[in-house]
C-alpha positions, 0 to 999 in steps of 0.5 A: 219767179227764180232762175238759177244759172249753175255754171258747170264744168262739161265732163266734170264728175264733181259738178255732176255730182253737186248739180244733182244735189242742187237741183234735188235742194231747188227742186225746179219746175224746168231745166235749161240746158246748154245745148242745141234746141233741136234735141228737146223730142230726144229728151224723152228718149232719156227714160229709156233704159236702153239709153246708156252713156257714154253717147252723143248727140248728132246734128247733121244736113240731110244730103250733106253729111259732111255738115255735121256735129256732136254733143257728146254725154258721158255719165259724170256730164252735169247736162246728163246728170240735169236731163235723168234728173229732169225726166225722173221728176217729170219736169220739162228740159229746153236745150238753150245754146245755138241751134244747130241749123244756125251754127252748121250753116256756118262755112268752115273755109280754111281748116286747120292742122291737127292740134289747132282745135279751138279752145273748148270746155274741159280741155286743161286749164278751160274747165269753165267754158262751153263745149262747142260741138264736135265737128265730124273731122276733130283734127279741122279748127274753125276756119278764120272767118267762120265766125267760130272763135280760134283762140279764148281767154283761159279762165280757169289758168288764169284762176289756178294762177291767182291761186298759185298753181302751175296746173290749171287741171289740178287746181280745178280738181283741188277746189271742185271736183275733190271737194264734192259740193261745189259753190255755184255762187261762188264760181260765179263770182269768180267768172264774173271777175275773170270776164270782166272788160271781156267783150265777147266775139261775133259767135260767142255774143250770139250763143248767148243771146240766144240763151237770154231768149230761151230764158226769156221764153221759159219765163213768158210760159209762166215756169217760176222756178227755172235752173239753166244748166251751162258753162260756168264761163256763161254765167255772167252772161245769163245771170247778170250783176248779183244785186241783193232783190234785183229780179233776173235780167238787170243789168242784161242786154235788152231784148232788142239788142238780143234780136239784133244780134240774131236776126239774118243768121244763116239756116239749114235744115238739121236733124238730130238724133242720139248715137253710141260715143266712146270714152276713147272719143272723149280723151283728148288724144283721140281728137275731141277737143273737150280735153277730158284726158282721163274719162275712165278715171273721172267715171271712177270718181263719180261712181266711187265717191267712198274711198276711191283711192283704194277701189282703184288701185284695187281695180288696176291690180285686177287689170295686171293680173288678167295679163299675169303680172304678179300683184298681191294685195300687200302691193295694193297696201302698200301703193294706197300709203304712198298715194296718201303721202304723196297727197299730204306732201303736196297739200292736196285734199285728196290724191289725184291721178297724178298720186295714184299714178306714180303709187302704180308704177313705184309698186304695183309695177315696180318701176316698169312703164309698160304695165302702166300703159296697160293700166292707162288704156285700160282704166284711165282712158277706157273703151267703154261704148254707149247705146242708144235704145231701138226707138232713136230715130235713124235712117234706115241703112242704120236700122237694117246695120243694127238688124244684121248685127244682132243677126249676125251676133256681132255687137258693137264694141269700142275695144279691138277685138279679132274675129276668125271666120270659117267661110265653110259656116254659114254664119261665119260667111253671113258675117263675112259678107256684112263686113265686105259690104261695109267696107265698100260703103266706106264704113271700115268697122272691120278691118281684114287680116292676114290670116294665120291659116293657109286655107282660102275658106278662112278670114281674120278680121279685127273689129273695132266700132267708132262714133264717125261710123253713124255719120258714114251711114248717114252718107250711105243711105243715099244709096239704099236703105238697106246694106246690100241694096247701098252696097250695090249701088255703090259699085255701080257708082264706083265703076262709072267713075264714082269717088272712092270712100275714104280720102276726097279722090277727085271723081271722073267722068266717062271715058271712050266707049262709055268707060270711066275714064278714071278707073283703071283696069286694075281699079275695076278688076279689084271691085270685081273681087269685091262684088264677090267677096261682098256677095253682090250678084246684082252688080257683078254682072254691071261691074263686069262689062264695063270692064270689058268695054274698058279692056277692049281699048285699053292698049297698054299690056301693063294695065293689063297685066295689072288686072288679070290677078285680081280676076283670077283670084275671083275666078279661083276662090269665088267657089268657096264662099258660093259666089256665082262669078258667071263670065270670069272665065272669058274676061280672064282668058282674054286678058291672058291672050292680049297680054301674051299676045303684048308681052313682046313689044313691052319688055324692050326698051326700058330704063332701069324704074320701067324694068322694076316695074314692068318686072313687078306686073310679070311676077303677079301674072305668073302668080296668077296664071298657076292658079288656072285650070285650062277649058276642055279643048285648049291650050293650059294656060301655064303653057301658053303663059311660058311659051311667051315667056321662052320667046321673050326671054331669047331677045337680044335688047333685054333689060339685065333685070327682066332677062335675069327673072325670066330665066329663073321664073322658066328655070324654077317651071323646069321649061330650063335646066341647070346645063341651060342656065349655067351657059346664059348666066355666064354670057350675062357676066361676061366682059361683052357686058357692063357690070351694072347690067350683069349685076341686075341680071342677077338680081332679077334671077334671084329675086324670091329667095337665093336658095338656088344659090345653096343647093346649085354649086355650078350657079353660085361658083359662076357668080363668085368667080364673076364677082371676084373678078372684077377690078375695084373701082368697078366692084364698088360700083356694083356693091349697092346693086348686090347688097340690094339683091342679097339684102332681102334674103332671110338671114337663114339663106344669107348665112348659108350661102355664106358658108357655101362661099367659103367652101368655095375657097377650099374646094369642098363644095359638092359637085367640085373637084375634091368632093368626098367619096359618097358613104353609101351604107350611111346614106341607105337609111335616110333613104329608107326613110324618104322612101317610106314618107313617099309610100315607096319600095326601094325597087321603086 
């Protein structure tokens, strides 16, 4: 009987590559691999075609998804090179570490910031200790008494440092991944040097406990040659002292000992399944702490063992072209000689990432970081997206997603990708309907653009798939087992007062009436929208009266006002995707009633942050009110909305704001002309008013654009005359108030408003006193023309 304990970098191409030769020279008749015990039925899974790295192992709580974790495989991963080997050969693979039902279990109190991750295998300068599993939010450290260690010996620093190097990532690269055949006997040794008076700590001590039992349990089985696949910083632990003829486990901990140490551990029941993983998730800046920097380039090496210089910067040339930068093949000469020289003046064995990256920027680049991001993202990191085959085990809201995507033709992929939807194709508004229906189970695989066309029948989304996706679907399925049935039912949720996806929001009871008293009005008026958008007959009308309950109570006009855009829009453009919205109409024409009904009473009385606000809600009502059609036999509602208005904007206790835009909103309706508002501008600037009020008068009326201001001479002329009138100290008290207003005027309308200021100065503005006679025959032709645009005759 023999076991051989192989101590590997996780992530490392060059102990992939030599743990596949080793195991082909021992030929054993059972793996050993560092990894959750629970994983041993997927193993089989490994066959299948359908399964392609980069993919991940996934642990969690059945009815707490936030108990969760990854193991993560990418092809140059030792344990996915030891599992192929493994089921090609036909020999038995055992996971050893930790089950998963033990170390979920474990609390995690107090989280940490971003960037506090424990020390973990393959991060720079760690490449020989274990991985631990990912847990669902990277950016959380192990809380201080979760048992989880925060901070860990470096043994591959303390290494590289011995050997005199600075970097522990290039010495590792030196002496093993470049090398191709690393020394197992040798990395024990040193490790055993490294760990040397090293005690471990509660969890590490436990994890390999459990390894020894799972060796101990292969032996009892009567395997005589037995390879345990591991962290090189474990090896000591696992093989023991080197004696010549000593069998396995002297100079171990003993059983009993190892039995002490696992006994009592806390347990919850774990499920284990395989899911897609991203090269993206595996660099450490996207926040898995396995510190593979590089995945894309360390793909390269393992799948190019010959001349790997060159095949990647021929490959990087390729890249720049496709976004036509000029690269020829001289420039990929030339940049494969200075990689090679660069490698020879620093003594290295073979040119790393470092040699091949400056050789890009110095020649395939010329100098320019930009390209060499392209090359970063593209090449180096890369976006490649792993599968996992139809048989994996899944809830069924993960089932029916991967139904509807072949469906719907939208395959998953890593990389951005922009989609258009043509609302008028039944496909483009299947697809449409899926992505809203995601989007309210919290699973934000696309992301909605503004869209580049100004019909309401398209949509522009970005799509983009993340491993965390499977652990929201697995918190979703509580809800149904397929996406329209959880969607629904998570609506209903969200109107009683349910918790929204996304960030923790603290969840709220029932209000008066039966009402959730912490959705607002708003709130409910925007799922609405979203059962609409998202096709959810089922729940709409469930949506619909809670909203009317909650709106029958509800006193504030602003929260009403507040609510009546979003309800409009669906009572608008429900038609163009064939979503029935029975019932729209009348909630819409009684918050319409009640706010102009309310409108009165809310204008009065405000301090300046009230007026911008209330201001705010009154520009989304007249917005949404142009949108109405008026029912047979009653009033338009543009009309009754501009009745309240024109009652509203004759009261004397008005904020400047609010009456300002008052009278520009009546003004632009034609309720107002010119002659009428000339007299109220100049009543709101005159010396009765202070100048911070005649100041905000004007930046209500303005608000939207001062293109008024250029083609209405008498307006302007007002407000220079008012402007240039006022004493010093008191225009450099209104200066920050109207740079504020002119300020977010497009610099086209700043301009010309400019150049009608100083026409001012001279009395050529039209309307004034020195205008030039008009030259008719001049103005005849153009004319002719608008009147040949408009498809009418002179007579006319």
């Amino acid at each position: 009987m023999s076991v051989s304990v192989l101590g590997v970098r996780h992530h490392g191409p060059g102990s992939a590559r030599s743990l596949r030769d080793e195991l082909e020279r021992l030929k054993p008749d059972i793996v050993l691999i560092e990894g959750p015990p629970e994983a041993d039925g997927l193993v089989e899974l490994a066959k299948d075609p359908g399964l392609e790295p980069p993919v991940a192992l996934l642990a969690h709580v059945p009815g707490e998804p936030s108990k969760a974790a990854f193991w993560p495989f990418a092809v140059f991963s030792p344990e996915w090179q030891a599992i192929r080997h493994a089921v090609e050969a036909g020999i038995p693979v055992r996971f050893c570490d930790l089950p998963a039902a033990h170390s979920l279990a474990a609390e995690r109190e107090e989280p940490a910031g971003p960037g506090e991750e424990g020390a973990q295998d393959g991060a720079p300068g760690d490449a020989g200790r274990d991985a631990e599993p990912q847990e669902r939010r990277p950016e959380d450290g192990p809380g201080p008494d979760s048992g989880m260690p925060a901070v860990r010996t470096d043994p591959i620093g303390t290494l590289a440092r011995a050997a005199g190097y600075d970097d522990p990532e290039r010495w590792w690269e030196d002496v093993v991944e470049h090398r191709g055949d690393t020394p197992f006997q040798v990395i024990a040794e040193a490790m055993a040097a490294v760990r040397e008076g090293h005690v471990a700590d509660a969890y590490e001590a436990r994890r390999e406990a459990f390894m020894r039992r799972t060796i101990r349990r292969a032996v009892k089985d009567g395997f005589e040659r037995i390879a345990v696949v591991c962290g090189a910083w474990h090896v000591p632990a696992l093989a023991g002292p080197s004696r010549e003829g000593a069998a396995w486990g002297a100079g171990l901990p003993t059983v009993k000992a190892d039995d002490a140490l696992l006994r009592g551990l806390p347990k919850v029941k774990a499920e284990m399944t395989w899911v897609p993983w991203t090269y993206g998730r595996l660099a450490a800046w996207s926040g898995y702490g396995a510190g593979v920097t590089s995945p894309g380039w360390y793909h390269h090496l393992f799948a190019s063992a010959d001349r790997p210089v060159e095949r990647w910067l021929t490959a990087a040339a390729g890249v720049l072209r496709e976004e036509d930068l000029p690269v020829s093949s001289a420039h990929v000469i030339e940049a494969v000689r200075l990689t090679q020289s660069l490698a020879v003046l620093r003594g290295r064995p073979l040119a790393g990432l470092a040699e091949v990256t400056e050789a890009a920027r110095a020649v395939l680049c010329e100098g320019d970081d930009l390209p060499v991001e392209l090359i970063q993202r593209r090449m180096v990191v890369g976006e490649r997206l792993g599968h996992v085959p139809d048989a994996t085990p899944m809830v069924p809201l993960q089932r029916h997603l991967r139904e509807e995507q072949r469906r719907l033709k939208l395959k998953p992929e890593a990389l951005d990708r922009e989609h258009d939807l043509d609302l008028r194709k039944p496909l483009d508004l299947e697809r449409s309907r899926l992505l809203h229906r995601l989007r309210l189970l919290g699973v934000e695989w696309g992301t909605p653009q503004e869209s580049r066309s100004k019909g309401t029948f398209r949509e522009s989304w970005t799509l983009a798939w993340r491993p965390e996706f499977d652990i929201e679907l697995i918190e979703a399925s509580a809800w149904g087992t397929t996406v329209p049935a959880a969607a629904g039912a998570r609506v209903r949720d969200l109107a009683d007062g349910g918790r929204p996806p996304g960030p923790a929001r603290g969840a709220a009871g029932p209000g008066p009436g039966g009402a959730p008293a912490g959705v607002s009005l708003a709130g409910l008026t925007g799922l609405v929208e979203r059962c609409l958008l998202a096709d959810l007959p089922d729940a709409l009308p469930y949506v619909l009266d809670v909203l009317s309950a909650r709106a029958a109570l509800d006193s504030d006009v602003t929260h009403l006002m507040a609510a009546l855009p979003a309800m409009v829009r669906a009572q608008r453009y429900g038609d163009v995707r064939g979503t029935p919205a029975t019932g729209l109409a009348t909630i819409v024409d009684a918050l319409l009633t009640r706010v102009c009904v309310g409108l009165g009473g809310a204008v009065t009385g405000l301090d300046d942050d009230a007026a911008r606000d209330l201001l705010r809600h009154i520009d989304g009502v007249h917005a949404a009110v142009a949108l109405l059609d008026g029912a047979s036999g009653t009033e338009a509602p543009q009309a009754r909305w501009l009745a309240t208005l024109r009652g509203a904007s004759g009261r004397s206790d008005l904020h400047g704001l609010i009456e300002g835009r008052l009278t520009r909103i009546l003004l632009d309706a034609g309720d107002l002309d010119a002659d009428q508002v000339g007299p109220r501008m100049s009543r709101a600037m005159s010396a009765g008013h202070p100048p911070a009020r005649a100041a905000a008068w004007i930046e209500g009326f303005l608000s939207g654009g001062g293109l008024l201001l250029v083609h209405d001479a008498r307006l302007l002329a007002l407000i220079d005359g008012w402007l240039t009138g006022l004493a010093p100290e008191t225009f450099v008290d209104v200066l920050p108030l109207l740079r504020r207003t002119f300020g977010t005027f497009a610099a086209p309308e700043r301009r010309s408003i400019g150049s009608r200021v100083r026409s001012l100065t001279t009395g050529a503005v039209p309307g004034g006193e020195d205008v030039a006679e008009l030259d008719e025959e001049r103005a005849a032709a153009a004319v002719r023309t608008v009147l040949m645009i408009l498809g009418k005759t002179e007579a006319e």
